[in-house]
N, C-alpha and C positions, 0 to 999 in steps of 0.2 A: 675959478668956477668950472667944472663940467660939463662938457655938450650934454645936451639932454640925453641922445642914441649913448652915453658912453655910464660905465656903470662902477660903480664905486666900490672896492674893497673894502669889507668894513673888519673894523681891528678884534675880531671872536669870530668864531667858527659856529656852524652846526653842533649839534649833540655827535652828531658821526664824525665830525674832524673835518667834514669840506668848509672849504670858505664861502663866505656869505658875501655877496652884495646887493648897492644901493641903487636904484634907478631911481631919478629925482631929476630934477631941470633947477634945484634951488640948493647951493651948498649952505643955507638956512633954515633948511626944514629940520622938525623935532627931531626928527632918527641923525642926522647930519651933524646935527653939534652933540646931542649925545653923544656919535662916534668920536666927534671933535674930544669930548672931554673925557673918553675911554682912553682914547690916543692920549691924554696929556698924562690920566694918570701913570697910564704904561710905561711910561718914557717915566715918571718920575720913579716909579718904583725898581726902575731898572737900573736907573743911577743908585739907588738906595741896596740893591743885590750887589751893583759892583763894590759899592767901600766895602762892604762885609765883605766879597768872597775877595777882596786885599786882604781884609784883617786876618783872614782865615789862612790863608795865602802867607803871612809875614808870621804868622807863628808858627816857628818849630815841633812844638808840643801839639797842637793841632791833631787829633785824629783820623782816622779812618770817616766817621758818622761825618764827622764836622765839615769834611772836604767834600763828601761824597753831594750831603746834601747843600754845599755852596753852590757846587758846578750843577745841580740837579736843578736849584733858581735861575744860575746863571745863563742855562741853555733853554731855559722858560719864557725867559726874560729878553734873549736874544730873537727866539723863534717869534714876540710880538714884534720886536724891533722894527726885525726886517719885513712884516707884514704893513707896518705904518710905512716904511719907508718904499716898499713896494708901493700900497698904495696912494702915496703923494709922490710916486715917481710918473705913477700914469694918468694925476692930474696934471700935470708941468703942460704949460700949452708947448 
C-alpha cells in the first residue's frame, strides 16, 4: 500500500502523452484496482505480442508489413511494461 502524500503512476496516459497519476490513501479504491486490472491486461497482452512477434521472427518468408508491424506492438507493449513496472517499483516500501 502507498503512503497517502505518495502518488501513484497509473498504467495510460493523458490524451497529450503525460502520465497520469493517483493520489489515494487506499490501494482499494475504484480507480486502484481498475488500474490493478488495466496492469494485468497489459501484461497479458504483452506476453500474447511476444509469441507472435517469435512467430514472425522464426519465419523466413515473413515480410517487410509483417515484421514492421510485430516490433510496432512490440515496442507498445514494452512502453506499458515498463510504466507498470516503474510504477510498482515506487510502491515497494
Amino acid at each position: 500500500m502507498s503512503a497517502p502524500d505518495e502518488l501513484r503512476l497509473l498504467p495510460w496516459t493523458a490524451p497529450d502523452g503525460k502520465p497520469c497519476y493517483l493520489s489515494t490513501d487506499s490501494d482499494r479504491s475504484r480507480l486502484s484496482l481498475l488500474a490493478d486490472d488495466i496492469e494485468a491486461a497489459q501484461l497479458d497482452s504483452g506476453e500474447q505480442v511476444l509469441h507472435g512477434a517469435r512467430a514472425v521472427l522464426a519465419d523466413a518468408k515473413a515480410g517487410e508489413r509483417a515484421v514492421r508491424f510485430a516490433l510496432t506492438r512490440t515496442v507498445e507493449s514494452l512502453t506499458d511494461v515498463l510504466r507498470i513496472a516503474a510504477s510498482r517499483g515506487q510502491r515497494l516500501p
